[in-house]
C-alpha positions in Angstrom: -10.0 2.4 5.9 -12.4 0.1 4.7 -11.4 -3.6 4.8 -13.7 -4.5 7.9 -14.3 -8.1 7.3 -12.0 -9.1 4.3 -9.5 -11.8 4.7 -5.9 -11.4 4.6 -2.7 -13.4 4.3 0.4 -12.1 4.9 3.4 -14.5 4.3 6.6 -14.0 6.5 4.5 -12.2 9.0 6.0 -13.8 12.2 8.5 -10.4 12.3 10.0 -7.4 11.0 7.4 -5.6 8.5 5.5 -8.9 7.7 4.2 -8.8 11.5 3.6 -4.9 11.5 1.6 -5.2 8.4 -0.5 -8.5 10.1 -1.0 -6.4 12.8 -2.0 -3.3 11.1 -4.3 -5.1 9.0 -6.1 -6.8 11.5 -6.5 -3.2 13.5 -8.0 -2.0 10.5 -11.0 -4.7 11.0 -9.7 -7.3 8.7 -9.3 -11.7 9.1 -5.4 -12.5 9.0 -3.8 -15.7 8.5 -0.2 -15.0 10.4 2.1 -17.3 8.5 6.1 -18.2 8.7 7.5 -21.4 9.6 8.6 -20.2 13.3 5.4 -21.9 15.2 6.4 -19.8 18.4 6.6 -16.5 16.9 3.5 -16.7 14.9 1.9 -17.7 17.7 2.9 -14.9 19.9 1.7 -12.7 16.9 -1.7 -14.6 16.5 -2.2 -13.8 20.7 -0.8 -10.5 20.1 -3.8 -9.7 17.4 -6.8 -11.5 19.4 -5.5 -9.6 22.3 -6.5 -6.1 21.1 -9.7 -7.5 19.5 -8.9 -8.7 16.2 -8.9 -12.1 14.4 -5.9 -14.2 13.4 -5.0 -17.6 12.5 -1.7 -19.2 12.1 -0.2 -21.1 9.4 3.0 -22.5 9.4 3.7 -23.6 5.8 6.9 -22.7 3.9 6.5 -20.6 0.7 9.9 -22.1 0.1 7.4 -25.2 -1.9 4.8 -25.4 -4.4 2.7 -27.0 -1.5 3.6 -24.3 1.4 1.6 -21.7 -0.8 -1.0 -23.5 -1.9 -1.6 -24.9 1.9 -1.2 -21.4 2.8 -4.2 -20.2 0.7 -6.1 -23.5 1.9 -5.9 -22.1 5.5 -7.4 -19.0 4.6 -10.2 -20.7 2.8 -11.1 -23.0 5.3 -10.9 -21.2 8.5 -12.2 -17.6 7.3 -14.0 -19.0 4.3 -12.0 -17.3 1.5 -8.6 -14.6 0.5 -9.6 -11.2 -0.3 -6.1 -9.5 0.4 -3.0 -11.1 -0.3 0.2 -10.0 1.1 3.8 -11.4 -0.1 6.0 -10.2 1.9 8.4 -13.5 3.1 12.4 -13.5 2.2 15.7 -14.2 2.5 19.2 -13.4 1.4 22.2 -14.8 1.0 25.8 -12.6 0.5 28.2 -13.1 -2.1 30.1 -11.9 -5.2 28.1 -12.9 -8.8 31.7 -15.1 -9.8 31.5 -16.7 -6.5 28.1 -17.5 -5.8 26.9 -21.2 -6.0 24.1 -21.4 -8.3 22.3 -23.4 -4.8 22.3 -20.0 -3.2 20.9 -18.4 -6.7 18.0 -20.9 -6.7 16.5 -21.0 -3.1 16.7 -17.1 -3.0 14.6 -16.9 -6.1 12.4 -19.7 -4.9 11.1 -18.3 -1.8 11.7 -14.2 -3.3 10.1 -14.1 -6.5 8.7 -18.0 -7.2 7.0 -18.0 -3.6 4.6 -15.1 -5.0 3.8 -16.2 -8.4 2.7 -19.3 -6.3 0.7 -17.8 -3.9 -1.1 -15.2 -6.3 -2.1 -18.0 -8.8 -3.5 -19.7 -6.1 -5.4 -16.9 -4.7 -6.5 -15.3 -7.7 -9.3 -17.8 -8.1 -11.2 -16.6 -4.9 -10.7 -13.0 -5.6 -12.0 -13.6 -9.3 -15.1 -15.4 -8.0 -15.6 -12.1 -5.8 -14.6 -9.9 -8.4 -12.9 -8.3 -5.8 -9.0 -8.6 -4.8 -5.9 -6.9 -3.5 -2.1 -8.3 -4.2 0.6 -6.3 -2.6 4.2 -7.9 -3.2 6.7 -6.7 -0.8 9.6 -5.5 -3.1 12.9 -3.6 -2.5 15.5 -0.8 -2.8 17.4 -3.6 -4.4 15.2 -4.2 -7.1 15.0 -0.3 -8.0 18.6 0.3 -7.9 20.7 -2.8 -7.6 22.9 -4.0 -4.9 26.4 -5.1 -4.7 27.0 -9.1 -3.2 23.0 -9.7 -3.7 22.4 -10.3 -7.6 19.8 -13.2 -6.7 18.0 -10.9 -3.8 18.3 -7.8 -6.3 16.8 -10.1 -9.5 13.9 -11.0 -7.1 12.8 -7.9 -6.1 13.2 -6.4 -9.6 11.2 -9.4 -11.1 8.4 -8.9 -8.1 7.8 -5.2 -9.6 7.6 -6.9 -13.1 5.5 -9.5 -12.0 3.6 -7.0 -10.2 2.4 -4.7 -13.2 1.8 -8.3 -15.2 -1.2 -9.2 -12.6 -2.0 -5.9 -12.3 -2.6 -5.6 -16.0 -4.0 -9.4 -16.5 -6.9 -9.2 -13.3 -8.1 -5.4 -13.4 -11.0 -6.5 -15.4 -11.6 -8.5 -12.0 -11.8 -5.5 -9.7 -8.3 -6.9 -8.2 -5.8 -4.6 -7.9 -1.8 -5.4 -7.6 0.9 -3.1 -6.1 4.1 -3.7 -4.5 6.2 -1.4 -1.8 9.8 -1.0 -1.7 10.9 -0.4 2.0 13.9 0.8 2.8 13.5 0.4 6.8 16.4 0.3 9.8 16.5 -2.9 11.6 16.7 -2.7 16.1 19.3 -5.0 16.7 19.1 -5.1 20.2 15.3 -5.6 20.0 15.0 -8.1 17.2 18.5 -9.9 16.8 17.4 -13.2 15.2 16.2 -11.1 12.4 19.1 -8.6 12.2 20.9 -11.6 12.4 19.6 -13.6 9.7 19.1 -11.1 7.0 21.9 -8.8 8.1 24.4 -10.0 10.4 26.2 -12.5 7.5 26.9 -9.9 5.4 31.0 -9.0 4.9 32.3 -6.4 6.7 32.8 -4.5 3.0 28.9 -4.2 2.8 27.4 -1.3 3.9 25.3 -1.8 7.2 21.8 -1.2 6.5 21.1 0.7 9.3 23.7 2.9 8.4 22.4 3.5 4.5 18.8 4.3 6.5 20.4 7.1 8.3 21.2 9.1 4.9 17.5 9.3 4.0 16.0 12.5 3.6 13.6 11.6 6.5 15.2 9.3 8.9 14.1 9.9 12.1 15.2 7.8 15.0 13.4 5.5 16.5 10.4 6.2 13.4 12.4 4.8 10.4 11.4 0.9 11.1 9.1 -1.9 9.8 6.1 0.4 11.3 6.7 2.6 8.4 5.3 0.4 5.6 2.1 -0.9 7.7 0.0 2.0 6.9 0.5 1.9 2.7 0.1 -2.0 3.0 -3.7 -1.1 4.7 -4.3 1.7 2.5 -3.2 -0.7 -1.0 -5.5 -3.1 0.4 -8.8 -0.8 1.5 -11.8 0.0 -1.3 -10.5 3.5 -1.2 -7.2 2.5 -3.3 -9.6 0.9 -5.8 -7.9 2.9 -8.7 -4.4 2.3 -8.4 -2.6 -0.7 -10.0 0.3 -1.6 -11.0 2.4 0.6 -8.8 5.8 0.5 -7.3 6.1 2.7 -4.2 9.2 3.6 -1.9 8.5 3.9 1.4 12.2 5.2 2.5 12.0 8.3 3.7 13.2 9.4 0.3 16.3 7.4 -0.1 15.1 6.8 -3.7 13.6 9.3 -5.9 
């Protein structure tokens, strides 16, 4: 696909689907700025993408701030010169019942969910606008299209990214910048990534249904296939000139858990 050359930033990408889509993206020919605040891991995903032939940079700014996001942005600029693609994929989750939850828990999921991409679009959109070129893909959720029981704040996020999504899809068209977001709904290796199992799933109460479990009852799931690798390829495609005409959509990429 055709983004040889084009600069990308991927937030959260140190992991999980964040580094699958950095990866993907830079096999596809394109600049990525690898960005989380774990210096180690993005490093070893920076090396990872030179390695095969691509170009990466690290940034290890939080999204959590007003000032991560914009510093984010300001990496891209100055070491690849600009942002054509922007990816917002970074998040986190907290468990508990809506009567129970401390409204602290409520405000740092949205902040780094849904705030952290109205930040780093708004910041971004300049460059694209200069180009009259840009792609924004949000990284949404089953959560936002259904709902989910012990995550209001994580379920409000997502369902405000797909919101947000069709807003700057509808405001920047005029722009040649397109904006999309993908709902995954992905298993989780514990064995071969269990700080992040750990962190986004292993605090959950024993009532809530195991992700990897809820994966299994797609109309898809295969073994082995049903993982963060699985969303890659529809990030690449969102952000190549061949997707030019499509804005403003929410897709599922769950193996037909939701339709």
């Amino acid at each position: 696909m055709s983004i040889e050359g084009r600069v990308a930033v991927v937030t959260g990408s140190a992991r999980n689907i964040g580094k699958a889509c950095a990866v993907e993206l830079a096999r596809q020919g394109a600049k990525v700025i690898v960005n989380a605040r774990s210096r180690d891991k993005v490093e070893q995903v920076v090396e990872e993408i030179r390695a095969a032939g691509g170009k990466a940079l690290p940034s290890f700014h939080s999204v959590a701030t007003k000032e991560g996001c914009e510093g984010l942005i300001q990496d891209a600029v100055q070491g690849f010169g600009s942002v054509d693609i922007l990816v917002n994929n970074a998040a986190i989750i907290t468990y508990n019942y809506i009567h129970e939850m401390p409204d602290e828990d409520w405000l740092k999921v949205l902040e780094t969910d849904l705030t952290a991409y109205f930040r780093t679009t708004k910041a971004a959109l300049p460059y694209m606008m200069e180009k009259n070129w840009g792609r924004i893909i949000n990284m949404s959720s089953h959560a936002g299209l259904t709902g989910t029981s012990m995550r209001c704040h994580y379920a409000a996020a997502k369902g405000g990214t797909q919101a947000f999504t069709k807003a700057t899809a509808k405001e920047y068209g005029k722009y040649h910048i397109t904006a999309n977001a993908i709902a995954p709904f992905v298993g989780q290796d514990e064995e071969e990534n269990p700080e992040h199992y750990g962190a986004m799933y292993g605090g959950q109460p024993a009532e809530f249904t195991a992700l990897n479990t809820a994966v299994s009852a797609a109309a898809m799931a295969i073994p082995g296939r049903s993982g963060p690798e699985t969303v890659a390829p529809m990030v690449a495609f969102f952000a190549s000139e061949e997707a030019w005409y499509i804005t403003g959509q929410i897709i599922s990429v769950g193996g037909g858990r939701w339709m």
